[in-house]
N, C-alpha and C positions, 0 to 999 in steps of 0.2 A: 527185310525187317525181322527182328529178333520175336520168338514165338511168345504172345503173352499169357497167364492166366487167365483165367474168365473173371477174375477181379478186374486183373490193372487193364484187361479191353473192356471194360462196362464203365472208365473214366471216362465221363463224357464231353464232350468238344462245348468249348462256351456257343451261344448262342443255339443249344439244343433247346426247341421251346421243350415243356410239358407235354403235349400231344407225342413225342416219341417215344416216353416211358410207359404211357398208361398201358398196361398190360390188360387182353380180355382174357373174360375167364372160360371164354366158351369162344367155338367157330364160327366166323361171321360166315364162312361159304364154303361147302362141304368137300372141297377140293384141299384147300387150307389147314386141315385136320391135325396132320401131323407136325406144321409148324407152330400150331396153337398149340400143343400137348407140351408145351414145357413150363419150369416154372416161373415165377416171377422173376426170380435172380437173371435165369436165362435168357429174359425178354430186354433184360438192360442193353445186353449186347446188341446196338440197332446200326445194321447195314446199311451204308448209302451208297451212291454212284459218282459220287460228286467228283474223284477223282479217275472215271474211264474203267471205276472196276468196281465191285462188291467189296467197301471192306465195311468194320468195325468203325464206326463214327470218330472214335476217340482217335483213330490215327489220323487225322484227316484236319491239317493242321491251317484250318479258316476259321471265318465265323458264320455255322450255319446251326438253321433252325428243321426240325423235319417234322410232319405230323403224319403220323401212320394214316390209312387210307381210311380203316373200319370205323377211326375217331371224325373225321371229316365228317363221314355218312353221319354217324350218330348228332355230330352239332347241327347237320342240317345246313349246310352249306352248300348255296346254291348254282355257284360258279366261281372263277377265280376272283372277282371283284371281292366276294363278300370273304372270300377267306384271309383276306388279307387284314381283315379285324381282329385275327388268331397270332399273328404276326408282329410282335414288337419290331420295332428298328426298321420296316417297311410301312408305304403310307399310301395313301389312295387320292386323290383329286378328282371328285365327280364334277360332271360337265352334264348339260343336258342331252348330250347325245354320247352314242357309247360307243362313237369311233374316239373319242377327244377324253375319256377318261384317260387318268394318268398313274401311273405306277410310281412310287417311288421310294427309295433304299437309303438310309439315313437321312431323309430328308432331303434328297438331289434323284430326280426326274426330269422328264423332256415331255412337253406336252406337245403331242403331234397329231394335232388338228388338219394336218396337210398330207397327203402320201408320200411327198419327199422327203418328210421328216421321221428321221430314225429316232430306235429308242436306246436311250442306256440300259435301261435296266430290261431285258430278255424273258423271254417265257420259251418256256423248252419240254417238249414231250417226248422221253425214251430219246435226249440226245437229239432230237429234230427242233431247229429253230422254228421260231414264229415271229416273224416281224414285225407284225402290227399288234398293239398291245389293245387295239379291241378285241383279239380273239381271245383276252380274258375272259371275253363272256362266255366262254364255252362254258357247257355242264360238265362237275364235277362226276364222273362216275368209273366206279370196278379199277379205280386207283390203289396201287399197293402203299405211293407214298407222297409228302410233298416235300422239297429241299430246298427248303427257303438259302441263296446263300449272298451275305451281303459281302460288297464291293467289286473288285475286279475278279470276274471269270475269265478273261477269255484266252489263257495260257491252255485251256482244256476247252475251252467253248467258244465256238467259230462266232465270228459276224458280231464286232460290236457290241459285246458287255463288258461295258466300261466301271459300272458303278453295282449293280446288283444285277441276280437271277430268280425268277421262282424254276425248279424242275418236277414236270409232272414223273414218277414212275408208275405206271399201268400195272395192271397184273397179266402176268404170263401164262398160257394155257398149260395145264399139269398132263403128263404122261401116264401118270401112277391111279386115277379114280377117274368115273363118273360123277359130277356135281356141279352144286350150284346153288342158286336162290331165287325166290319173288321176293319181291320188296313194295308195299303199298305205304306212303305218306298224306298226310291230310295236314293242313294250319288253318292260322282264321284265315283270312280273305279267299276263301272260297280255292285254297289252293289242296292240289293232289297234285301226288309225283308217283309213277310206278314203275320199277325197273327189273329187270331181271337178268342174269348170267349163267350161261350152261357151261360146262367146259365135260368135253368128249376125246377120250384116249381112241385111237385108230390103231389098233396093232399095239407093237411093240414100241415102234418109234417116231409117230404121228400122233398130233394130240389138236383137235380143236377148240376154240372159246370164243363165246361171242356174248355181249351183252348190248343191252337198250333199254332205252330210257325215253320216256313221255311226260309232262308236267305242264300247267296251265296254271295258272292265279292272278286273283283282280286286281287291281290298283287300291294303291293305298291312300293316293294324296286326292283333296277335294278339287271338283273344277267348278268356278264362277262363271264359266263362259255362257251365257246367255242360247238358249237350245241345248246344250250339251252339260247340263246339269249333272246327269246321270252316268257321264263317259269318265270314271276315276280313270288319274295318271297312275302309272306302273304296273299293269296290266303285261303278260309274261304267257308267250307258250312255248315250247320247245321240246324237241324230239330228236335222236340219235343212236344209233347202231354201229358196232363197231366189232369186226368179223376179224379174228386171225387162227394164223394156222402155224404148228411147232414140227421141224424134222429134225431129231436128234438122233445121231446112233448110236450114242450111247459110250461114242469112243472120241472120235475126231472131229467132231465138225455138228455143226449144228444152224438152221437158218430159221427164222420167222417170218412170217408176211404177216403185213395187218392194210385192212382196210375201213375205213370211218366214212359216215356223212353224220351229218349235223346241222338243223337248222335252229332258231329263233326267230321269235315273233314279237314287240314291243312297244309300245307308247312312254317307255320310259327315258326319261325323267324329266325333272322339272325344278327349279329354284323355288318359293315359298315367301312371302314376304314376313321379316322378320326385323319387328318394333313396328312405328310410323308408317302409314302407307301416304304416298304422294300421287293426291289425286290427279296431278299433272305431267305424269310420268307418260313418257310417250313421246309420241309426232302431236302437234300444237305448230299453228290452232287448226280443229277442223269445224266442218259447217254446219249445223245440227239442224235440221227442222223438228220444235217441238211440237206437243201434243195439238197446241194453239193455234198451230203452224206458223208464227215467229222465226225467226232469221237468229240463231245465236253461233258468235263463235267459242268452242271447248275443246275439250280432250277426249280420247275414247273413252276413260277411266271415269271421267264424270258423266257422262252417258247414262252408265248403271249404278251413279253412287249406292244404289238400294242395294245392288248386289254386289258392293264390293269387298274387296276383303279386311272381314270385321272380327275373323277367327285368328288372330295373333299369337303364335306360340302352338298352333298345328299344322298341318300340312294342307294348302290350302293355296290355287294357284289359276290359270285362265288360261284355258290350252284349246286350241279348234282340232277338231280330231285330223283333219285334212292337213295341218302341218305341224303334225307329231307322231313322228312314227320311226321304226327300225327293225331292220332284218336281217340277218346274216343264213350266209349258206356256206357249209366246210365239208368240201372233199376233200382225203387227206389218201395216199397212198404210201406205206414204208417195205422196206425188206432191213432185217438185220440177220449178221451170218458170223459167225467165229470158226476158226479151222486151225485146230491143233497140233503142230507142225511137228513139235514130239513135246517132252516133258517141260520145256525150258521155253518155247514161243510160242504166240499165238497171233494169229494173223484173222481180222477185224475189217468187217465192212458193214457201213449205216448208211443207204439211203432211201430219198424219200421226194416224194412229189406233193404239193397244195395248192389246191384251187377254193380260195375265199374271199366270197361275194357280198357286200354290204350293201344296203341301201336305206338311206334315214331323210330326213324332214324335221328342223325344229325351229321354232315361230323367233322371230327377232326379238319381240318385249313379251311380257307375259303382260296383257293389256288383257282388260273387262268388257273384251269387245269383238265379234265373230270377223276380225280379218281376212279377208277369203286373198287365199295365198300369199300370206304375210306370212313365208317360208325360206328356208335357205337351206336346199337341197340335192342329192344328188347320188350317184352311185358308182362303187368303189369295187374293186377287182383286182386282185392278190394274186398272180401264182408263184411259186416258190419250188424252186429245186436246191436239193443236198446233195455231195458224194462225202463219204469219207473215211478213207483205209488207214488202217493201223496197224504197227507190227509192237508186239510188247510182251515181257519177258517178266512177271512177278512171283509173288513169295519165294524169295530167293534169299539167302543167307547173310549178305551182303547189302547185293547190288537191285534193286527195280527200276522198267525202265520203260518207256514207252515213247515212241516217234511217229507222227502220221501226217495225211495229204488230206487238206480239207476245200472245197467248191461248193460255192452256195449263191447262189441266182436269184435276184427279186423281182418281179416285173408288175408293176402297176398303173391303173389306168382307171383315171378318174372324170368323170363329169357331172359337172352342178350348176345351178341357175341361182339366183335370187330375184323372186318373184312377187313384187309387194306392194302395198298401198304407204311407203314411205321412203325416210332418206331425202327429205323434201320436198315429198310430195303427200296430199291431203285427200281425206277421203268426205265423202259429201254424205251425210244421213237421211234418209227421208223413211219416217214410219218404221223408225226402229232398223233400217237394214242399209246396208251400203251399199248406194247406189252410184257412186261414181268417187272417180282417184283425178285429182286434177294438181299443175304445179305450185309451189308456194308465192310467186308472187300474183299469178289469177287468184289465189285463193283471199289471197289478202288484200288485193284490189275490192274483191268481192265484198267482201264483210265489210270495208270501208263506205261501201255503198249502201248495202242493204241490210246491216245486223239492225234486228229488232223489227224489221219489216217485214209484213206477210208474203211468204215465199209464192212466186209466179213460174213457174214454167220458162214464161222467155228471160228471163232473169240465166236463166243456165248459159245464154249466151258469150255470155262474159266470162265464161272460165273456160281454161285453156286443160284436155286432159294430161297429165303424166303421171308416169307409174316408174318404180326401179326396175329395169328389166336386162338384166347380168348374168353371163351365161360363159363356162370354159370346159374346155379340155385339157385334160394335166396326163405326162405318163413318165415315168421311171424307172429307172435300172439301174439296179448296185449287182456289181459282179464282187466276187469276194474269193481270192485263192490263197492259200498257208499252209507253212509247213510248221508244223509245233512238234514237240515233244516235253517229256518231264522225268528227269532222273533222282532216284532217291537213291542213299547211302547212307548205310548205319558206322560211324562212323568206329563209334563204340560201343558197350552194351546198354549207356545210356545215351549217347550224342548221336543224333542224325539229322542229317542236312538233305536238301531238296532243292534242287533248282529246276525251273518249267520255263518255257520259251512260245513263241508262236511268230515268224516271219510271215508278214502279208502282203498283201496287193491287192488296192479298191482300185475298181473301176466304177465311176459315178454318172448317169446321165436323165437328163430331165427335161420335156418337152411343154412349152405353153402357149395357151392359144386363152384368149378373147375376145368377147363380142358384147358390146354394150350399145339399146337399140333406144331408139327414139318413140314417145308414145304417137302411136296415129293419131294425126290431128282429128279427122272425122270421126270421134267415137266420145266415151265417157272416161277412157283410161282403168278398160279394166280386163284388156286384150290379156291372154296370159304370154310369156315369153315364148313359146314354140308357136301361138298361132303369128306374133309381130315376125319372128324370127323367117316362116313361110313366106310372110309379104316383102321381108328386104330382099330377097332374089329374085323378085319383078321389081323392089323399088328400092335402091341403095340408097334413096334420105333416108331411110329409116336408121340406118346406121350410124351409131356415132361417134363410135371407135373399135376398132376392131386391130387385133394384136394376130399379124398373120404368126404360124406356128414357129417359134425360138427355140433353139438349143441349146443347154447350158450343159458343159461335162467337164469333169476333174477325172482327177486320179492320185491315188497318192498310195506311196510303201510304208511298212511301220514296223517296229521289232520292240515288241511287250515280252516281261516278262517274272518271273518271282523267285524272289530267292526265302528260305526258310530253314533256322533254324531250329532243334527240336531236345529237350533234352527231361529225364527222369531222374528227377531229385527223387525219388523215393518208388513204392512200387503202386502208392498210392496218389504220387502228384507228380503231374508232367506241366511241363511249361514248353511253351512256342512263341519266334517272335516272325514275323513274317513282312516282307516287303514287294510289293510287286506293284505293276503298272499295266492298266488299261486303254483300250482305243475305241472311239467310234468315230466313222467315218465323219465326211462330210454332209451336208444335208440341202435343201430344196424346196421353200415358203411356194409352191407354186397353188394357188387357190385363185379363185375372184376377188378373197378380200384386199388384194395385191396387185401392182404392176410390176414385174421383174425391172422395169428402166427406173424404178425408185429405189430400190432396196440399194442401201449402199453397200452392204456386203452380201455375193450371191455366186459363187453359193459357201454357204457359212463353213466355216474352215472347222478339221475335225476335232474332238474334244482327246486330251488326252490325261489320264488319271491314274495317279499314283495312291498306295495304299499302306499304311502302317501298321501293326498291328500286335500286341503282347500279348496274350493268353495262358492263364493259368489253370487247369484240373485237377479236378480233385474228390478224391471218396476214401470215405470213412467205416468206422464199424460195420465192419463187412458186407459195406454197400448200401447203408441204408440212409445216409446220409451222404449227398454229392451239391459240391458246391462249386463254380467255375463263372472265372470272370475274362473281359478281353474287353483291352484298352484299344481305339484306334484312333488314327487321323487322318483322313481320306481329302484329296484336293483335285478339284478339276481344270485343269488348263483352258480356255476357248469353251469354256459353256456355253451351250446354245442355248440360247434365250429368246420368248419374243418380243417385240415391241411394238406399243401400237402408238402414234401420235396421228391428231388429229389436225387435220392440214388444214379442211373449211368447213367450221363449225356449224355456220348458214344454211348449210346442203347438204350436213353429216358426211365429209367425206374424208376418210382416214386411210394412215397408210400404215398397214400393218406387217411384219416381215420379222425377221429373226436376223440377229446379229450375237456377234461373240462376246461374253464376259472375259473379262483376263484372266479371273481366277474366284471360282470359288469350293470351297474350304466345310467337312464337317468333322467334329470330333468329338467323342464320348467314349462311353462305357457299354456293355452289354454284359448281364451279370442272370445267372441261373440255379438255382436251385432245386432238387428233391427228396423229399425225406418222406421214408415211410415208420409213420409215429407207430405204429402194430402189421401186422401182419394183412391187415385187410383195410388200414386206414393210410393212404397217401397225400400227401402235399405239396405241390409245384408252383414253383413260379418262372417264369421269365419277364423280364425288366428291362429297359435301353431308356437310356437318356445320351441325347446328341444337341450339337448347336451347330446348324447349317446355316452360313450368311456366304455375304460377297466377298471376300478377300480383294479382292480390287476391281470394279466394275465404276468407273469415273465421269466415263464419256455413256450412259445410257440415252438411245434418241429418242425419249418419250416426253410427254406435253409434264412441267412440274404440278403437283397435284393442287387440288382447291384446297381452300380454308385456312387459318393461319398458319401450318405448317412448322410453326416453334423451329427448331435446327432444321427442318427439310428445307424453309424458306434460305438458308445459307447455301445445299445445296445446289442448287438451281443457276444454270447461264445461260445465256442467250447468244446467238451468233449473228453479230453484228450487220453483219452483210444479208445472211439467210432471211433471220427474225427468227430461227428454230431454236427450240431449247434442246437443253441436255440438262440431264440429272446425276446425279455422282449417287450409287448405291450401293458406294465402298462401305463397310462397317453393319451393314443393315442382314436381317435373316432374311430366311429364304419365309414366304408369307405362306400359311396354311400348314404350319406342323405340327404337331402334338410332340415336341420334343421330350413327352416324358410320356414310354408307356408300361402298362403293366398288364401282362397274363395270366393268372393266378387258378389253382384248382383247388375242391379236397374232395378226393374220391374213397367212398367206404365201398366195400366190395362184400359177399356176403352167400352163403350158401345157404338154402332155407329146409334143415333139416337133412333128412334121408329123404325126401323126396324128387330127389333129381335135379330141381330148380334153382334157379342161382339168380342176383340181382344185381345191381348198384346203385347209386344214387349221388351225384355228379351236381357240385356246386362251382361256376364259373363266375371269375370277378374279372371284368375288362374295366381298364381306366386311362384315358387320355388326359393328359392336362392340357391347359389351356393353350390354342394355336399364337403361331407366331402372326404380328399384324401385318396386312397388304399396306402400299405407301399410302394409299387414301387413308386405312384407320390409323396411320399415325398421322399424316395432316390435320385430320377432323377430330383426334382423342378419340377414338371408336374403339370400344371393344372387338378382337377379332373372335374365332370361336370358341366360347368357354369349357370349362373341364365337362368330363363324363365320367359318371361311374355306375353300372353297369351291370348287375345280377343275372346269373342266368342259373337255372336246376331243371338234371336232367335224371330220370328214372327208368332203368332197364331193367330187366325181367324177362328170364325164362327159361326154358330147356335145349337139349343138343339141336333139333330142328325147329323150336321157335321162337320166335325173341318180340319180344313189345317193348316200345320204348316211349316215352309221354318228357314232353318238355316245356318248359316257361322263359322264353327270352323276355328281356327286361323287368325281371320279376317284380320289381318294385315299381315298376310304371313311371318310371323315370323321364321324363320326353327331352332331348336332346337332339342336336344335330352334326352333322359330322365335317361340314364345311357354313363357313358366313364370311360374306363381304360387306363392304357397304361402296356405292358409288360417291362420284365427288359430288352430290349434293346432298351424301349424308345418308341415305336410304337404304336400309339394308335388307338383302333376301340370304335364305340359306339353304342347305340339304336337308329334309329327313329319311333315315332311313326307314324301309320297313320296320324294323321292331323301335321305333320311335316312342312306341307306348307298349304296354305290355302285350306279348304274341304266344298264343300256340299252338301246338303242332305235338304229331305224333304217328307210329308207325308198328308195322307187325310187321314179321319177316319169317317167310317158311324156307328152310335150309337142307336142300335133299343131296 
């Protein structure tokens, strides 16, 4: 590549949010010193990795967003979930449990609620996959960067990123100082974060760094649960250490080790009911003895009408602490090495070992009523191996180039039960407490007999006990081998071209077993699953289907890859148009909520995804004005989707499983902005608007939805023979998007005198428009989630060793939520986040 100015490399690549301009005026961590000592002009120039090396963002011909490490810390960003609100053109789908959140990259994500199921969109630390995108929940810390980049990676990034990436980059231990930092944080809900990083030079060519981090805060959302008044949902602790070590000589070769653990502790999350509450929501009918002691039959929810939810429009929800919970545990181990073979190669090796353990619990209904083990639960276990060498030959005059051998091994193993007082079967009340789970047709014998009559003892006679008592073992393995490279050529002193490749080979395999047990007739039906479970191996009636262990395995080859053109109309505007194609494997619904003999496609065939893309850069008056745009259109072959149709509605019994779309389809804009109006007064923006729908998805196997339905009711067929419907949801979006977002700054910077002291003060405008509807809010006319807008000011403060920083998320007390459904009877619940209402928070930082 031709040598640029420090102008025409400070054009910046579209989809660079704001967060990678904002220049500090002081060292966040006293190792750092001398990459802080430049000027603002100088800070334009931002390095990424995205392509296998360090360069200048601007040659780096995607659409990517990066937000510097010291800007993270400062917003207060608490893991990767929440940073993704930084993030135009990527989106989030909260779930009440935080294996099942979802990632996603112009509006196209994979929601993998199963361990079989991969994701498109990747999470990557220093080049190490991570396959499960719960381990977004990691804590943010001692980050140099983040690289947000949308669409297809995987001509540079192994295993399945088909549609988008986030990349952590860490910070490296320094050779050159002793240094470092504490860092104490405080916000409302009774939260503290405190972390700290040393980094220690050994010699001449050994350098150590190690940081950790501690953090705890309450919950935010109300609980109605009847006892557990006082237990708020989203309650948070976590802690982590992460230990490496640098040999460099200085000439040839250089290697890193690091090593990580990591846990989390949580009760989070929870849906909210939002509009109407439907006091009949639930398992109906059950048997109430009242005060009077009267025979009635009702619902959980009208049990406690007194206490039910009457707070409409905050967070406000019915959680039994016994099934709502989550945990993760991350060991991580890496080695990276580079060895300098002379001036002109270099020869590259990444690997890395992980061992991540989850384990959660979350309640079936959010019902106003203490369910004792009305859960669906279980624990989940990750380990992951990488190799991957490289030979690669850059800044050369001409020609750059890079070819490598890539190995990545997932191995997972899952088991869960559901354990409950429903799904057809009823719970009995006496004196406010559940005293027995019995089936729906004794129960409804029951009441037939005796509602309204004063409750007797032998009257219990008559009902027969049953509980849900479902229970599996699931495990997995995706083996993953390729050989990729990527060549670039200048063709001219303004034309250069690029082509990237990646040849692979999956190997896919996936193991299921379960056991579905009968309630003991001698009891009240409130045995839990492991004690029934002990009694079927003295007594096989107990059993009442049981799935001895099955094997299902694929494999399949693939050759992705990108072609890109590059060209400099000026020394101020560069333009690129880029084409390339993405893969993710196959995948594997294997859970309880499923029979692999129902799914009619199993295992779900792999997704494959091609990417369009124009990009224009551009800067102005010597840099102070940059403006840059990128058109794309991105399409997915075989999207994996899931589907749930409800088979017997009597019994609640559904079949739930993933099957392939034909095609679906996003396209937009991503358009960037920054201008610095003075010397000390900046203003950014980043902006994405996209439209994610079906392109052709005809034959969907899901039940058609309630209520009039307007055009959906055209949709809809039925299979003559079966009685099954299918739903055509060619033409429709993809549900839950904020197709229009914005990220906006204006940052005043400012020295306070001769006295040493320096500040800023940091106004932030996030804004979503309104989501796209789920098939119910458009059968029903429902609104799905309305717009947001979003104030945040932040104020720092101080000298070369101390920094204060004080901030106001949703300054204007906005209350909003970030996901709403409503079901087919109309009734809707949603997300809030923590700064749902106005929040704050704030911190001191000593820097030695």
């Amino acid at each position: 590549m031709p040598k640029y100015s420090k102008l025409h490399k400070a054009i910046l690549l579209a989809g660079c949010s704001f967060a990678a301009t904002s220049s500090n005026l002081y060292a966040q961590d006293g190792t750092d010193n001398a990459e802080q000592a430049t000027s603002t002009k100088d800070i334009e120039v931002i390095m990424v990795s995205a392509q296998k090396r360090e360069q200048a963002l601007k040659d780096v011909p995607v659409s990517i967003e990066v937000l510097d490490g010291d800007l993270v810390q400062e917003l207060g960003v608490q893991n990767g979930f929440d940073l993704v609100k930084y993030l135009p053109g990527f989106g989030i789908d909260e779930s009440s449990e935080i294996r099942t959140t979802t990632l996603k990259s112009r509006g196209i994500g994979t929601f993998t609620n199963s361990i079989g199921l991969q994701s498109s969109n990747l999470v990557v630390i220093d080049g190490e996959v991570l396959p499960r995108q719960s381990m977004l929940n990691l804590a943010v810390a001692d980050v140099e960067r983040v690289e947000a980049l949308r669409g297809p990676q995987g001509t540079l990034f192994g295993q399945n990123t088909s549609t988008g990436m986030l990349h952590y980059v860490t910070k490296k231990p320094n050779l050159n100082a002793v240094g470092g930092n504490i860092r104490t944080e405080v916000t409302q809900d009774n939260g503290i974060d405190v972390s700290g990083v040393v980094n220690v030079p050994i010699g001449d060519n050994w350098a150590f760094r190690m940081n950790a981090q501690w953090s705890e805060v309450d919950g935010w959302i109300d609980n109605t649960m009847p006892g557990h008044e006082d237990y708020k949902i989203g309650e948070q602790d976590k802690s982590g250490l992460r230990g490496q070590l640098l040999y460099d000589d200085g000439e040839d070769f250089n290697i890193l080790f690091r090593a990580e653990y990591a846990e989390t502790d949580t009760n989070c999350c929870s849906m909210t009911q939002i509009g109407p509450v439907n006091p009949d929501y639930g398992p109906r009918p059950i048997i109430n003895v009242k005060d009077d002691g009267t025979i009635e039959g009702t619902t959980y929810n009208r049990i406690n009408s007194s206490k039910s939810f009457d707070d409409v429009g905050k967070p406000v929800t019915a959680r039994n602490p016994e099934a709502n919970y989550g945990s993760t545990e991350n060991l991580g181990f890496s080695i990276a090495a580079d060895y300098y073979l002379n001036d002109d190669f270099t020869l590259s090796y990444n690997g890395s070992y992980r061992d991540f353990d989850l384990y959660n619990s979350s309640g079936f209904f959010t019902l106003n009523f203490p369910l004792e083990r009305s859960a669906f639960g279980g624990n989940e276990s990750v380990d992951v191996s990488q190799h991957e060498i490289r030979l690669s030959s850059f800044d050369n005059e001409k020609f750059d180039w890079i070819v490598g051998l890539f190995y990545h091994n997932t191995e997972g193993q899952r088991s869960e039960n559901r354990d409950g007082c429903i799904a057809g079967n009823f719970g009995f009340i006496n004196g406010g407490e559940l005293s027995g789970c019995y089936d729906r047709q004794s129960t409804r014998n029951f009441l037939s007999m005796y509602e309204g009559q004063v409750f007797d003892e032998s009257m219990m006679a008559d009902l027969t006990p049953g509980r849900l008592l479902s229970g599996g073992n699931f495990t997995t393995n995706f083996e993953n081998y390729a050989i990729f490279g990527q060549f670039e050529y200048q063709i001219t002193d303004q034309l250069d071209a690029t082509f990237g490749f990646r040849a692979l080979h999956e190997n896919g395999e996936a193991t299921f077993e379960r056991t579905d047990l009968f309630t003991p007739a001698d009891g009240i039906g409130m045995d839990t699953y492991a004690d029934v479970l002990a009694m079927s191996q003295t007594d096989p009636s107990l059993i009442k289907r049981q799935t001895e262990k099955t094997t299902f395995s694929d494999s399949d080859d693939a050759f992705i890859y990108k072609a890109v053109i590059g060209y400099d109309f000026t020394r101020s505007i560069r333009g690129y148009v880029n084409y390339s194609t993405g893969y993710k494997g196959a995948s594997y619904f294997v859970t309880t909520n499923t029979n692999p003999a129902d799914a009619d496609q199993f295992p779900t065939k792999p997704e494959q995804s091609t990417n369009f893309e124009v990009g224009l850069r551009s800067g102005f008056f010597d840099n102070d004005v940059l403006f840059n745009i990128t058109y794309f259109d991105m399409t997915v072959e075989d999207y994996q989707v899931r589907a749930t149709r409800v088979i017997d509605e009597e019994n609640g019994v559904v079949f739930a499983g993933y099957v392939n779309a034909n095609e679906a389809r996003s396209t937009g804009f991503e358009a960037d902005a920054i201008v610095d109006i003075t010397e000390d007064l900046r203003w950014t923006a980043s902006y994405a608007i996209f439209d994610a729908r079906y392109e052709d998805f005809s034959d969907t196997p899901i039940n058609c939805p309630a209520g009039d339905g307007g055009e959906l009711a055209d949709r809809c067929t039925t299979d003559p023979v079966t009685g099954l419907q299918r739903f055509d949801q060619t033409g429709l979006s993809f549900p839950n998007n904020a197709e229009q977002q914005l990220f906006s700054t204006l940052k005043y910077s400012t020295e306070f005198g001769n006295t040493g002291w320096n500040g800023s003060l940091q106004a932030n405008w996030r804004y979503n428009g309104a989501h796209t509807q789920s098939i119910n809010e458009l059968a029903l006319n429902q609104s799905a989630n309305p717009s947001s807008s979003i104030w945040d000011l932040y104020f720092n403060f101080g000298q070369d060793n101390l920094r204060f920083s004080l901030y106001v998320k949703n300054l204007f007390d906005q209350a909003y939520t970030t996901r709403q459904n409503t079901n087919q009877e109309g009734y809707g619940q949603g997300f809030y986040p923590r700064d749902w209402n106005r929040f704050y928070g704030g911190s001191v930082q000593y820097i030695f």
